[in-house]
TIVEXMAR-200705 format. One record per residue (C-alpha): residue number from 0; residue in three letters; x, y, z. Coordinates in steps of 0.2 Angstrom, whole numbers, plus 2048, in hexadecimal, padded with zeros to 3 digits. Each point is the difference from the previous one (the first is absolute). Last residue first. Example, Ala and Ser with C-alpha at 12.3 -4.5 7.8 and 13.67 -1.06 7.14 Angstrom:
2
resi_resn_px_py_pz
1_SER_844_7FB_824
0_ALA_7FA_7EF_803
This chain:
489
resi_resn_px_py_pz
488_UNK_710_802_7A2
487_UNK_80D_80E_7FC
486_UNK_7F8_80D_7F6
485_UNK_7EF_801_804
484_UNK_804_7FF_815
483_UNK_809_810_7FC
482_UNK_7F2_807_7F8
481_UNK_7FF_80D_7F2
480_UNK_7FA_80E_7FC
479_UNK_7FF_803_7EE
478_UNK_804_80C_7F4
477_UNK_7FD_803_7EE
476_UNK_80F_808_7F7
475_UNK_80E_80D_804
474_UNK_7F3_80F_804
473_UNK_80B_809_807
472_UNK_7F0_807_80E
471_UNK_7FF_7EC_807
470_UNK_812_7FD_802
469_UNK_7FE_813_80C
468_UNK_7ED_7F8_805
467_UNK_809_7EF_807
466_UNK_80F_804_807
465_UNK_7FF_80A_811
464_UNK_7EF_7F4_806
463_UNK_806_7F2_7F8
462_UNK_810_7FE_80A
461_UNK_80C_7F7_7F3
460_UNK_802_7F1_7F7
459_UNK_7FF_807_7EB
458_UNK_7FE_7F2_7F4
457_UNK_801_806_7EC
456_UNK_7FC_7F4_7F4
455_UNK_807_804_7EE
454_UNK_7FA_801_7EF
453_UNK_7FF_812_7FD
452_UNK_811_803_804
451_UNK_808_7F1_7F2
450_UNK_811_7F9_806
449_UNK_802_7F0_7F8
448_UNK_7FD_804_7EB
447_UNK_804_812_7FE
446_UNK_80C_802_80D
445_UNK_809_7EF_7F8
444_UNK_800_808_7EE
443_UNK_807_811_808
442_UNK_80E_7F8_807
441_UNK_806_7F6_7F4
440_UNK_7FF_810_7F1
439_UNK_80A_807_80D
438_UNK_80B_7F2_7FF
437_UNK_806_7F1_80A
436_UNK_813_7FB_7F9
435_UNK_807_801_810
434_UNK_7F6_7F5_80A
433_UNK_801_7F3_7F2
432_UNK_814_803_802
431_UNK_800_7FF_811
430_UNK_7F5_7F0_801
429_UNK_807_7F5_7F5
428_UNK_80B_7F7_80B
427_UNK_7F4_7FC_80E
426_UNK_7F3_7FA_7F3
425_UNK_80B_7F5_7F7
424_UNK_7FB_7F2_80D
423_UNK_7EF_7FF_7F8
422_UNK_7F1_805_80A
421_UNK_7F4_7F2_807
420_UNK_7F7_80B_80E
419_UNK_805_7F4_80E
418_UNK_812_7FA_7FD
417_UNK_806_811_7F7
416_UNK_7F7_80A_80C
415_UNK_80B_7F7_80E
414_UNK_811_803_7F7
413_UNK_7FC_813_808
412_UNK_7FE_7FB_811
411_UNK_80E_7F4_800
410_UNK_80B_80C_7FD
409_UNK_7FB_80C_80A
408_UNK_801_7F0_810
407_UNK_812_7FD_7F9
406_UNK_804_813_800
405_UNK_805_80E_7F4
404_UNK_7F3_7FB_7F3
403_UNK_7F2_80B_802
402_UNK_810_811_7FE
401_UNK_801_7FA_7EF
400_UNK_7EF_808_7FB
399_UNK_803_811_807
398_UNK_80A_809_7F1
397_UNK_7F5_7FA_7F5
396_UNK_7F1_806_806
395_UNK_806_80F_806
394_UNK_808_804_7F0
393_UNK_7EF_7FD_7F7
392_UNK_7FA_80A_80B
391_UNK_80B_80F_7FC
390_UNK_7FF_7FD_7EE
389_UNK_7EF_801_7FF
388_UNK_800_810_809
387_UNK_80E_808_7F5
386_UNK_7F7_7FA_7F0
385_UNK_7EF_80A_805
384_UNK_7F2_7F3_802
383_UNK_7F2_800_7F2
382_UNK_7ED_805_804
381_UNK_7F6_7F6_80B
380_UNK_807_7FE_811
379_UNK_7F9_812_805
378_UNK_7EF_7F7_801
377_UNK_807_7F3_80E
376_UNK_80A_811_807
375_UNK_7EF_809_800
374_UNK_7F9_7F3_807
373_UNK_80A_7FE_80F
372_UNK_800_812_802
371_UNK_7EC_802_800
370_UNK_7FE_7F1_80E
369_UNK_80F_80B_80B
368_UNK_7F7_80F_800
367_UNK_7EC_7F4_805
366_UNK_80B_7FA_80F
365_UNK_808_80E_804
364_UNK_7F8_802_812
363_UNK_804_7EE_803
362_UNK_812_802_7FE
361_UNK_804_7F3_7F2
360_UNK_806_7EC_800
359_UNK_805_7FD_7ED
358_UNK_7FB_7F4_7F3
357_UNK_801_7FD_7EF
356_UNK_7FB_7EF_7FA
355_UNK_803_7F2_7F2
354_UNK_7F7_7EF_805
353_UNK_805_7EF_7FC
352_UNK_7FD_7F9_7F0
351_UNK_803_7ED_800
350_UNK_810_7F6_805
349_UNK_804_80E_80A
348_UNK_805_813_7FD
347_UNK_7FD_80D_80C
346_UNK_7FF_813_7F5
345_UNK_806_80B_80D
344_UNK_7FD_814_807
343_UNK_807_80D_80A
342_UNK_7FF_80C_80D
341_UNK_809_804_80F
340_UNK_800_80A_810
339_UNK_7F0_809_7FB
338_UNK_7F6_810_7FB
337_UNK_812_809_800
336_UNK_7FA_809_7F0
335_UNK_810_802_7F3
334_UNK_809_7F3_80B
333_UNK_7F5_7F2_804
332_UNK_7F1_7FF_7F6
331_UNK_80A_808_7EE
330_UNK_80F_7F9_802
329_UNK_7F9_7F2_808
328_UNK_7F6_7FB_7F3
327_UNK_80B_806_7F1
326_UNK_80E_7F5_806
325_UNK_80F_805_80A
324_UNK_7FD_7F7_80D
323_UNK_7FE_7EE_7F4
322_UNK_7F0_7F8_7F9
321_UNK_7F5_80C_800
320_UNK_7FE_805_7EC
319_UNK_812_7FF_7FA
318_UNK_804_7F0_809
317_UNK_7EE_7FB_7FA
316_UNK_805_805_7EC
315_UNK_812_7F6_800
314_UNK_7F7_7F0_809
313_UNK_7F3_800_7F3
312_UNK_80B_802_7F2
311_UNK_80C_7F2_806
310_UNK_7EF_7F5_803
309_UNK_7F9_802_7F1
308_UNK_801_7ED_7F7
307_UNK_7F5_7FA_812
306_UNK_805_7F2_808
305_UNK_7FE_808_813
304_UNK_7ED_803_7FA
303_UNK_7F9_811_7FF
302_UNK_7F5_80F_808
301_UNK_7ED_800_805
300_UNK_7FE_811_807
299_UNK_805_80D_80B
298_UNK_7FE_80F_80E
297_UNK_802_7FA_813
296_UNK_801_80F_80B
295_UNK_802_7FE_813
294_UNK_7FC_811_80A
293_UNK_808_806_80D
292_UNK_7FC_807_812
291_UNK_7F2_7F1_803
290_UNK_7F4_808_80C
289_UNK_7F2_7F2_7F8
288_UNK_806_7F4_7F4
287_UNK_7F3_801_7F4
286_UNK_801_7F2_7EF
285_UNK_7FE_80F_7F1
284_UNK_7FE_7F9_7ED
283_UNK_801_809_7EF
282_UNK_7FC_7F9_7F1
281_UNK_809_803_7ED
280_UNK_7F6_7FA_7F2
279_UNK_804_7ED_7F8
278_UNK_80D_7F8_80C
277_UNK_807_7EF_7F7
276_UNK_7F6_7F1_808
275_UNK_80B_7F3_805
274_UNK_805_7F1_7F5
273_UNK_7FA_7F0_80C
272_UNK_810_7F6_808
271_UNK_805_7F1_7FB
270_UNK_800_7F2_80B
269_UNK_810_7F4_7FD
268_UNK_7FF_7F0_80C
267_UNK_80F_7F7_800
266_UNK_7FF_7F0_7F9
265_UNK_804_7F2_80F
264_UNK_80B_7F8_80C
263_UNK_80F_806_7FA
262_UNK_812_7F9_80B
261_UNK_80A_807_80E
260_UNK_810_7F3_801
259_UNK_80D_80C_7F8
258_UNK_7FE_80E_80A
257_UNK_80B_7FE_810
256_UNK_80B_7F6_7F9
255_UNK_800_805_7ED
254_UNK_802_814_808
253_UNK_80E_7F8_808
252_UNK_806_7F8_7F2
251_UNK_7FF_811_7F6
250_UNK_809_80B_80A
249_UNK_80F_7FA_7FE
248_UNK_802_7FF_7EC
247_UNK_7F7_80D_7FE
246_UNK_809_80C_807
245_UNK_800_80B_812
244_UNK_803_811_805
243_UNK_7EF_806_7FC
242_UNK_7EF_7FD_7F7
241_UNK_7F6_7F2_802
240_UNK_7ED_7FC_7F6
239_UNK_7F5_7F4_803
238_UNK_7F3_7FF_7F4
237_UNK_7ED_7F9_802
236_UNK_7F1_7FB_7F8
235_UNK_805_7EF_7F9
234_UNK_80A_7FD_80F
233_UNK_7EE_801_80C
232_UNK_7FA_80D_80A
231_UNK_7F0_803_7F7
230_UNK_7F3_7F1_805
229_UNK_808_7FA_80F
228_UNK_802_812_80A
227_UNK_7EF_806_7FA
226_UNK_7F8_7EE_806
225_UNK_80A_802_811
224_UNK_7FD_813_802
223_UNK_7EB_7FD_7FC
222_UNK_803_7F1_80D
221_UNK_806_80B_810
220_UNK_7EE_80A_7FB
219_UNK_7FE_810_7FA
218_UNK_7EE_808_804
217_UNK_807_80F_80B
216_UNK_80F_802_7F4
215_UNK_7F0_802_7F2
214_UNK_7F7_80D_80A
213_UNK_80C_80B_808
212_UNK_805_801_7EC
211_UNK_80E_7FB_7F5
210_UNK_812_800_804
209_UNK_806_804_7EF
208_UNK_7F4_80F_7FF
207_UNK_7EE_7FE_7FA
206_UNK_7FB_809_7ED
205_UNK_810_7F8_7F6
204_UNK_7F6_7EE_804
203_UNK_7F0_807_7F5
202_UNK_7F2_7FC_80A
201_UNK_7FF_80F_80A
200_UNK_803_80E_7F1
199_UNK_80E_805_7F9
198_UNK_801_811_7FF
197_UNK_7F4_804_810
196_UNK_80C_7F2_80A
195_UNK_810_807_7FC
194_UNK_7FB_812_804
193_UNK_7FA_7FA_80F
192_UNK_810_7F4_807
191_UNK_80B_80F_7FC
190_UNK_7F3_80C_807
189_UNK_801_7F6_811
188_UNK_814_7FD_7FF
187_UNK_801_813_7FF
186_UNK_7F3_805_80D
185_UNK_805_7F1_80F
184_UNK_7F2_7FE_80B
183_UNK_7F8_7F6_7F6
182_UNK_80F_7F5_7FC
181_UNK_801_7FD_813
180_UNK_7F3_7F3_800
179_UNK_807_7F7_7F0
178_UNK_811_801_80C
177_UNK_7F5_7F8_80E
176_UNK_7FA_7F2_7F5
175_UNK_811_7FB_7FC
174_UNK_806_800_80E
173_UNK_7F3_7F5_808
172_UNK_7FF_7F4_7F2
171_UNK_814_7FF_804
170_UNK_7FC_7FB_812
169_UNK_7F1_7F3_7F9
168_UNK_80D_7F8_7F1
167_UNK_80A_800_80F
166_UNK_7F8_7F5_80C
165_UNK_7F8_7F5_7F1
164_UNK_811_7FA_7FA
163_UNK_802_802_7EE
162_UNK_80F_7F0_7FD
161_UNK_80B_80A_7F5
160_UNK_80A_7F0_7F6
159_UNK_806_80A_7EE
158_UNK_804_811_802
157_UNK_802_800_812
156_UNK_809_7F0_802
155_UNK_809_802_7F0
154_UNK_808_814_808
153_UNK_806_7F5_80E
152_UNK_807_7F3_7F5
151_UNK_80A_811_7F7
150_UNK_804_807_813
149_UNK_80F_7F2_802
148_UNK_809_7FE_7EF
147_UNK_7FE_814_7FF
146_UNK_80B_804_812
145_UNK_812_803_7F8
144_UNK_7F7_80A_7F0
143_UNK_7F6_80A_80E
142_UNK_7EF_802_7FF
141_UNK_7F1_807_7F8
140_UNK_7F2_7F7_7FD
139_UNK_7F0_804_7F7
138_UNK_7EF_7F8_7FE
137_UNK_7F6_807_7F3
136_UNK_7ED_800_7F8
135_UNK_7FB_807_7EF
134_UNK_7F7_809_7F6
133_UNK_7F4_80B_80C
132_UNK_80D_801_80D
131_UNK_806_7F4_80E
130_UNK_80E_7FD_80C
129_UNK_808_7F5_80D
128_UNK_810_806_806
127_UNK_810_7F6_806
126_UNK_810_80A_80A
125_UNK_80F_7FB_800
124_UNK_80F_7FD_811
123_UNK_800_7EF_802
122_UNK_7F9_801_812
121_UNK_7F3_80C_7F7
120_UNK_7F7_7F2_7F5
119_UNK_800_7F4_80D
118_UNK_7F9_80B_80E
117_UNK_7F0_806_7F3
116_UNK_7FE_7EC_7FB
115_UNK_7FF_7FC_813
114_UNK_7F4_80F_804
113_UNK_7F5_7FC_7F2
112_UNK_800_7EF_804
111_UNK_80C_7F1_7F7
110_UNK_7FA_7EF_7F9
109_UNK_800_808_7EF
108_UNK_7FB_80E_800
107_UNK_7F8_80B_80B
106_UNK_7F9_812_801
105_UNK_80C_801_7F1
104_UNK_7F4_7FE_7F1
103_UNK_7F2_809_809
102_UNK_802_811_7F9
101_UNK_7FF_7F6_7F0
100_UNK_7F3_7F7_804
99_UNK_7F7_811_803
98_UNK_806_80A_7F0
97_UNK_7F9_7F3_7F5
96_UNK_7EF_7FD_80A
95_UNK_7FC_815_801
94_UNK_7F4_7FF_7F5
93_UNK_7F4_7F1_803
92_UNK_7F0_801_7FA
91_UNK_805_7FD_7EE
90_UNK_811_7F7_800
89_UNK_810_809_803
88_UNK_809_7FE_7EF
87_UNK_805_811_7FD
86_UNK_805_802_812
85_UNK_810_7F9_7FB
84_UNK_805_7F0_7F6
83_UNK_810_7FE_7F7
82_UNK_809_7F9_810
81_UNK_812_809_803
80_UNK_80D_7F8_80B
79_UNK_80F_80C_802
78_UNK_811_7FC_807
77_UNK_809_80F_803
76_UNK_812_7FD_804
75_UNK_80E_80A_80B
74_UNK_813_800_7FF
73_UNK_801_811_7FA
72_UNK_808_805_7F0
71_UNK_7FE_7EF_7F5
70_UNK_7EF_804_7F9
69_UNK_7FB_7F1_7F5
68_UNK_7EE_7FC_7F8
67_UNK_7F9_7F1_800
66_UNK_7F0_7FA_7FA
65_UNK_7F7_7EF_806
64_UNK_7F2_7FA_7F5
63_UNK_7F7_7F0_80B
62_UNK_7FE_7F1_7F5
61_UNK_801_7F1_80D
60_UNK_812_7FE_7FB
59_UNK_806_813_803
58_UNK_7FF_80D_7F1
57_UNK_80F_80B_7FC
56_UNK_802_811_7F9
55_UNK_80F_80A_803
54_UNK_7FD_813_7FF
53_UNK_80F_80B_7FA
52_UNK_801_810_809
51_UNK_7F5_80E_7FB
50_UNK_809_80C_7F5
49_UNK_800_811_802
48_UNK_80A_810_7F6
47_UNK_7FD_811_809
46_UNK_7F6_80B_7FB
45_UNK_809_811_7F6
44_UNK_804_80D_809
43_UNK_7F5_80E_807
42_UNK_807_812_801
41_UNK_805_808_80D
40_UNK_7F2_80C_806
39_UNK_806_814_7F7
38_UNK_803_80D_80D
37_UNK_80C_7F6_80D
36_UNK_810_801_7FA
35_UNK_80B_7FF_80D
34_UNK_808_80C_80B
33_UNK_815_801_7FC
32_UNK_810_7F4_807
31_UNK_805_811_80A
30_UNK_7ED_802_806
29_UNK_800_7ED_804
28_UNK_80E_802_80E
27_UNK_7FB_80E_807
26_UNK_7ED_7FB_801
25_UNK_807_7F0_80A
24_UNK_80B_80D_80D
23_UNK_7F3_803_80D
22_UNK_7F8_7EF_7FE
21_UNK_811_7F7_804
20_UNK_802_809_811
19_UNK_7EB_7FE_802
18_UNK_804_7EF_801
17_UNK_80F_800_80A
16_UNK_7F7_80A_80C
15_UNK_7F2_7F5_803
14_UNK_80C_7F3_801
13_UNK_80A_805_80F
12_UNK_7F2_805_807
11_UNK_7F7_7EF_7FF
10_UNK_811_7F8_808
9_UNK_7FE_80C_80E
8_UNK_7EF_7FA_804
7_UNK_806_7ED_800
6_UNK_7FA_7F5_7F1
5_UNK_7F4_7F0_807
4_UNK_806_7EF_7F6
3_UNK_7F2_7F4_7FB
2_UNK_806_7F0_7FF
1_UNK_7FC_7F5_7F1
0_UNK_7F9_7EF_804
């Protein structure tokens, strides 16, 4: 353990006058060498060069893919297990099934308790997580290269043998119900869960958060998790994926002994979902949040699929629209008005069209102000951008990407979309330069076609007595109040 060491009184005086010593005679010193330049910003080189290291692609004996990707700086490894079945395929009645078995993966497993499997993880000093999203379900390990050959049968247990013991399914039903309780008291996570439930709808699956409802986790039984986990966590419908200081040729018998034996036991089930209905005539929709100092605004529409041909485009026109600080949005929202701390907006891309929003928490007062900004920058979207903007976020762009591969558990991040969405390993590589090559011409044709102000929803949770005759007097659209209860049953 370091020591903490305690620095006399005189010492501290010493110092203090050392330093202000060297401060006296610094602008001496850089005076003579001559002040810099500072009226023009330096100018922006070229991106840098990036190429994704090599992936090595294996398959173990019971048909499992296994990818490898080597990062020899730190003697750590990422070991990821990814199912290609999220809350997608929850079945009707049951949202929330996916994302419960796999909050339950390591509750117990394999012959071991929560507490035991939790104690055996940390003693070799990783860490294991259970995850799931509407495409796919995880379980990740991190660990030491020295320690892998012990935590990978832990990481099989959980993956592979959880035993769903009634006693914590009931404690995490708990926990889970609680958190569905707080979301109403929660403004931002309320008007996210709204907007995306009056765009899509209750039936769709995008319409109900991956957790599902108070209603559905209350109705999940220990034998919904079983049938989930034996129906879709199979080889068939998964990847294992390791990045870090290790190669194929060691990692793969351990991942053939910990792995090797799990065998299919049936076709997957592949639900599709039903195409949602695109917006026709801009509505507006208020959920009260009585004495609420801010208001959450939700403004958007049906946006695109991951696998879209446009995704370059569309990335280059949200970073320039909300999806940076120094975007429009926030430009506009946050600096030029101060109405918030931060405004922005995101197309979500899944295996079928997720939702674009622009979204911002705003002073109550300036509710209806900040409701005219936003679409005045959606409108103001139209006409060409100026080169220097669209070369500025392009830059940004570009110039950000490498920094998601700088660790093993980036890395494995990224590699990730590759395995669930389908995408050629090219993509990585070809990235920059398609950023680069987005146009105007680009830009305007994906305004004109995914970003459309009169076909928008607008969701505003605030205190309906400030906000409701100011959204009222702009006249945005039709408005409706809304309920809560409406919203997240």
């Amino acid at each position: 353990m370091m020591r903490m060491m305690r620095v006399s009184s005189s010492l501290r005086r010493a110092w203090t006058v050392a330093c202000a010593t060297a401060l006296l005679f610094t602008p001496l010193a850089s005076g003579a060498q001559g002040a810099p330049d500072r009226s023009t910003p330096p100018a922006t080189g070229p991106a840098p060069t990036f190429a994704l290291p090599l992936i090595d692609k294996h398959t173990l004996t019971n048909g499992l893919s296994v990818w490898v990707v080597e990062m020899h700086e730190v003697p750590v490894v990422d070991v990821s297990l990814i199912v290609r079945s999220g809350a997608a395929a929850d079945p009707a009645g049951r949202f929330g099934v996916a994302s419960f078995t796999a909050a339950m993966l390591d509750e117990g497993a394999g012959g071991r308790d929560a507490l035991q499997l939790a104690d055996a993880i940390e003693s070799l000093g990783a860490t294991l997580t259970t995850s799931s999203s509407y495409d796919a379900s995880f379980v990740r390990l991190h660990a030491l290269v020295s320690t892998i050959d012990q935590a990978l049968p832990l990481m099989a247990d959980v993956a592979l043998r959880p035993t769903f013991p009634t006693t914590d399914l009931e404690r995490l039903r708990g926990q889970r119900l609680t958190d569905l309780l707080q979301l109403r008291d929660n403004p931002s996570a309320l008007a996210t869960a709204a907007f995306n439930r009056l765009l899509y709808g209750a039936d769709h699956r995008y319409g109900t958060g991956v957790a599902g409802t108070e209603a559905t986790n209350t109705a999940i039984t220990a034998d919904d998790l079983r049938a989930f986990h034996a129906a879709h966590y199979q080889p068939a419908n998964a990847h294992l994926l390791v990045v870090g200081d290790v190669t194929a040729a060691t990692v793969l018998p351990q991942l053939e002994q910990a792995f090797g034996a799990w065998k299919d036991t049936g076709v997957v089930p592949r639900p599709t979902l039903p195409t949602p209905a695109p917006v026709k005539a801009r509505r507006v929709y208020l959920i009260d949040k009585p004495g609420a100092a801010q208001s959450q605004i939700r403004i958007g529409a049906i946006g695109v699929a991951r696998d879209t041909p446009d995704y370059h485009a569309i990335d280059v026109t949200n970073t320039m629209l909300g999806g940076s600080f120094s975007s429009r949005l926030n430009q506009n929202l946050r600096e030029r008005n101060g109405y918030t701390y931060g405004a922005g907006s995101q197309f979500t891309m899944r295996q079928q069209a997720g939702p674009f929003v622009a979204l911002a928490g705003v002073q109550s007062d300036k509710t209806r102000e900040a409701l005219v900004e936003f679409f005045n920058e959606l409108t103001g979207m139209a006409p060409a951008p100026g080169a220097d903007e669209l070369t500025r976020v392009k830059n940004l762009e570009a110039l950000g990407f490498p920094g998601a591969f700088e660790t093993t558990t980036g890395m494995a991040a990224q590699v990730m979309d590759l395995v669930v969405y389908g995408l050629q390993e090219s993509f990585f590589d070809e990235y920059v330069p398609k950023i680069q090559a987005v146009t105007a011409a680009d830009v305007q044709r994906i305004v004109t076609q995914y970003i459309q102000p009169d076909h928008v929803i607008v969701v505003v949770v605030g205190d309906l007595k400030t906000i409701e005759q100011p959204v009222r007097d702009a006249k945005l659209g039709p408005v409706t109040v809304v309920k809560t209860e409406d919203v997240l049953k």
